[in-house]
N, C-alpha and C positions, 0 to 999 in steps of 0.2 A: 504494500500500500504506500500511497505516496502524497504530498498535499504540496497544492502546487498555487504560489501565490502572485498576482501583478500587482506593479506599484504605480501607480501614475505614467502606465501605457498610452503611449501618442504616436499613432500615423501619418501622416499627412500627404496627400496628391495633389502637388500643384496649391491651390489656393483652398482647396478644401480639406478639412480634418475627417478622416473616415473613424479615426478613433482620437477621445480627445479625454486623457489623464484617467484612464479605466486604474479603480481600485476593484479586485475581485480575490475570493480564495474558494480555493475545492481541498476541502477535507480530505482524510486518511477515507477513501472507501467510499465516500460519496457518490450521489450520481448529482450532478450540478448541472442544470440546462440554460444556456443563454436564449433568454427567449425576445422577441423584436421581429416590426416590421422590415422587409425588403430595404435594405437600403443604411441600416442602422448601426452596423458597425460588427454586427454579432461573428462572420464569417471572417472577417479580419482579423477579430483579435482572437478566433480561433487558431489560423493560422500563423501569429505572431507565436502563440502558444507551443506550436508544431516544429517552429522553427522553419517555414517554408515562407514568411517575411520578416523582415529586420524592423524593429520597432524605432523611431525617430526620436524616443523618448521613454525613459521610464525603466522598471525591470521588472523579468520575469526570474521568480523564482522556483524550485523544484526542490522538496524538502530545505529552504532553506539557506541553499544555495543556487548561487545565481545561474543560468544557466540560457539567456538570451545575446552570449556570444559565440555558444557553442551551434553549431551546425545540425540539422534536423536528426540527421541517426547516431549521432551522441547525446543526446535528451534523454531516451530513455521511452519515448511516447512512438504510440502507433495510432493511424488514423484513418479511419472509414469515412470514403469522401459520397457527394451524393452521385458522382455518375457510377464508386465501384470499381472504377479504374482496373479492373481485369485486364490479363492479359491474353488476350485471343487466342494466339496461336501457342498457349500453353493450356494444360488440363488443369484438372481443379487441384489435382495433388500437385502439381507445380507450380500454380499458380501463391498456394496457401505455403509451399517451402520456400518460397524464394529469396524472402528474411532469410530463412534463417543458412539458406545456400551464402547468403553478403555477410552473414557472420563467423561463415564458417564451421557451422555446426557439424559435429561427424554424421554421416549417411545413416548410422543406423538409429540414433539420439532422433537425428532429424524427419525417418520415418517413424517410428515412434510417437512424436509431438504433432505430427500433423495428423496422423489415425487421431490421436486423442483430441487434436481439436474440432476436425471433420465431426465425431461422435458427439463433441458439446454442441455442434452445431443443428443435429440433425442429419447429414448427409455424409454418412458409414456407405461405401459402396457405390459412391457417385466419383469417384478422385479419379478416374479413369477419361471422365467426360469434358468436355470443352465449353466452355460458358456458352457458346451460342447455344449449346441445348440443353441449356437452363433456363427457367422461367426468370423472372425478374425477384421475386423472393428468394429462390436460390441462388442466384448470383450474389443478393445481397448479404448472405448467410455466407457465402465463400468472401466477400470481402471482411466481414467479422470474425469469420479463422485464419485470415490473414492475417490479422492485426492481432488477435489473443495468443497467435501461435509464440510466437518472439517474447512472451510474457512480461509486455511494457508494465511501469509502473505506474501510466494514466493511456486512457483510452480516451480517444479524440473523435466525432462523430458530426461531419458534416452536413446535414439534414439526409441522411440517408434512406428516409422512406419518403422521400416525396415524390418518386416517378411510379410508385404502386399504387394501385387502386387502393379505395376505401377500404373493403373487406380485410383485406392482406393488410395495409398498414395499420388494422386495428386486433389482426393477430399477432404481427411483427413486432409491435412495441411493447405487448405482455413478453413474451421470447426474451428481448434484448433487458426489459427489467429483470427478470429470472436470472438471466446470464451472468447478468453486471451482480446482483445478489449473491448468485455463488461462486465468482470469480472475486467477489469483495475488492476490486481494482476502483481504482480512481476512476470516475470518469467526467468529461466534460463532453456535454451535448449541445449542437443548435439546430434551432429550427425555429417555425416561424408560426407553427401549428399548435392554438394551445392546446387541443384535448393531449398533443403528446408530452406537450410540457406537465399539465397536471400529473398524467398518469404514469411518469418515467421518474421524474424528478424527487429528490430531497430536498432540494432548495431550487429556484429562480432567481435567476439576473434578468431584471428585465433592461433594456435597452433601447435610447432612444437619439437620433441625430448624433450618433455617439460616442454616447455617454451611456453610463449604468444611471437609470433612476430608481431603482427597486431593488432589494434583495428579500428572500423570503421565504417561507413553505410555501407547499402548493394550497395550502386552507388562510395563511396570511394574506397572497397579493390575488387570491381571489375573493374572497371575502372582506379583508380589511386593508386594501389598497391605498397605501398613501400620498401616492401620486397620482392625479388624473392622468397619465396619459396609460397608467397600466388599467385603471379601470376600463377604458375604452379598450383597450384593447384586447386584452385577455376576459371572453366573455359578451357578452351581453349586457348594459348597464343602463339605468336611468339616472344620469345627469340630473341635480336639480340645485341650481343656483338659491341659496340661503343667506337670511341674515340673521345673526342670535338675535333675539329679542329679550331674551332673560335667563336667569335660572342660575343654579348653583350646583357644587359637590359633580355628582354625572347624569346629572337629570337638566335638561334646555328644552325653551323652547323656542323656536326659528321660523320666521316669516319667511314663507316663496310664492312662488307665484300660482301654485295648486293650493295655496291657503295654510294656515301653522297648523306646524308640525311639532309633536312631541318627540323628543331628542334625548335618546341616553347612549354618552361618549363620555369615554374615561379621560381623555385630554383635559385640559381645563381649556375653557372656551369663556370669555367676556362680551356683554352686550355692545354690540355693534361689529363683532368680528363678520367677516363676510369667509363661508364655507363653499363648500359642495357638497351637498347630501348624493350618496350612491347607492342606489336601490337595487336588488339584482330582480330577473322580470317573473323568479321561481319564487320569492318572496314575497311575494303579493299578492292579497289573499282578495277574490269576489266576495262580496260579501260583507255583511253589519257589523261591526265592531264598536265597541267603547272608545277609543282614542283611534288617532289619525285616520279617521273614517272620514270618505270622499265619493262625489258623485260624478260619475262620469260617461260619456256613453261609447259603447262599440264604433272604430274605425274600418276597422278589418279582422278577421278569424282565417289566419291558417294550422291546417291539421297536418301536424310532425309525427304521427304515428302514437310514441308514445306519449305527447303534450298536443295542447293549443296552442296556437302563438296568437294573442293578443295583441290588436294597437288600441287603446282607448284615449280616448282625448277627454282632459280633467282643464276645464278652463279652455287657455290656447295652446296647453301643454300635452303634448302626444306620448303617453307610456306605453313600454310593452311590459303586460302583463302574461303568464306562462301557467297551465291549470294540466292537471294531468288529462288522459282521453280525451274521448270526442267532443267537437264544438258543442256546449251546451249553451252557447249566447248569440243572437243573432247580429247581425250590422245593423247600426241604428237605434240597438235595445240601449238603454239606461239602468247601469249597475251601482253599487255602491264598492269602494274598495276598502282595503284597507292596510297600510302600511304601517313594516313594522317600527318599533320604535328605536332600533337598534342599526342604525347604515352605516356603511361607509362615512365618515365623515375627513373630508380632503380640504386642507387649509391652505395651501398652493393655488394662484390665481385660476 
């Protein structure tokens, strides 16, 4: 296991910063996902990580020591990129040796490690075959015995399921948590996808223009997000611009423009701070309630199988509100809601 830390990472192309002063760390064993829109840094400063870019600024370290002037196959990491980067005109058993052929490993060691990582992988009895006559899941299982083969001490993972379909990439990513679980190796993930983020991760980075604005569980920066731009992004959210109006200890209450709302937030908050209340659209209940009860009427009902997706419009303010099964509210109908007293509360303009 290995924990591998950056200090004030900075890139720069031309006139623009692709990463600008990244503080991050991934624990002894961790799975740590950088997660961010298209464009945001996340894939950068993986490969700053990799050692396959030189960073402009800053350091990386790896237990410790530093280890961002050292060249990618003295690092100590292996990395599953998203095309998979196979090599064609080799089979699966060479393709998964070929570390450890650049290390020098003896022929029979080196058969040895790759049966055993073929076997963690699933694919015992395929090393004979050549990636063209593999599906895209197993290709992307042979680029993960590649990289586990060499036994790095942080595993590096460049959205590697995003050219599979749905189905597959939501078997895939149970597989690689399992993997990562009992290989207990470091790992650092990105991608752009939250349900993989939620569902792989020990913690998040999220990333924006950037920058890290978040770090977290996957139950912190979904639920208790302290930055807007990770509420938008991770998730589904209702934004609702607030001003405190009063209140003390962790009980407020906050005028908006869907009318006050009762507000319990452990921060301490004073009348006249200006928030963001973040409402998730599964938290919100149809129906009468005691507090934060509101009248609004149906925009739209779409049927997601196992939810509704609601738009209701409360004032001139448009929620999506989320009910399990089939539409039971028509367009046009007038419901009452009810939200709870517990949100997101973002004090970031």
């Amino acid at each position: 296991m290995a924990q591998v830390e950056l200090r004030g990472v900075t890139k720069v192309y031309g006139a623009t910063a692709a990463v600008q002063d990244v503080h991050l760390e991934a624990r002894d064993g961790e799975f740590l996902t950088i997660l961010g829109p298209s464009g945001c840094g996340k894939t950068t400063t993986l490969r700053i990580i990799a050692g396959l870019l030189d960073p402009d600024g800053g350091e990386v370290l790896l237990d410790g020591r530093p280890v961002h002037h050292l060249p990618a196959h003295r690092r100590e990491t292996a990395m599953v990129f998203q095309s998979y980067a196979l090599f064609p005109h080799m089979t699966v058993e060479e393709n998964v040796a070929f570390g450890l052929r650049m290390r020098r490993v003896p022929e029979e060691e080196r058969r040895v490690r790759v049966e055993e990582a073929l076997r963690m992988v699933e694919l015992s009895g395929l090393g004979g075959r050549y990636p063209r006559a593999l599906s895209g899941g197993q290709q992307q299982r042979v680029a993960v015995a590649r990289a586990v083969v060499t036994r790095p001490k942080v595993l590096l993972f460049d959205e590697p399921l995003s050219n599979l379909d749905a189905k597959l990439r939501e078997r895939l990513r149970l597989e690689l948590r399992a993997l990562q679980q009992r290989l207990r190796v470091t790992t650092i993930y990105v991608t752009h996808d939250q349900a993989e983020a939620l569902v792989l991760s020990d913690r998040i980075v999220v990333m924006h223009r950037g920058r890290v604005v978040e770090v977290g569980t996957p139950q912190d920066v979904y639920r208790r997000p302290r930055a807007r731009v990770t509420a938008e992004f991770l998730g589904v959210a209702n934004l609702i611009p607030a001003t405190v109006a009063g209140g003390e200890g962790a009980r407020y209450v906050a005028d908006t423009a869907i009318g006050r709302l009762e507000v319990a937030c452990a921060d301490r908050l004073a009348q006249g701070d200006a928030v963001t209340l973040s409402f998730r659209p599964e938290d919100i209940r149809i129906g009468p309630g005691p507090v934060n009860c509101l009248s609004g009427a149906v925009q739209q009902a779409a049927y997601l199988g196992s939810i509704t997706d609601y738009v209701i419009r409360v004032n001139d303010v448009l929620l999506r509100v989320q009910e399990p099964g089939e539409p039971a509210r028509g367009v046009g109908e007038t419901v009452s809601l009810v939200l709870p007293a517990a949100p997101a509360v973002i004090r970031e303009p």
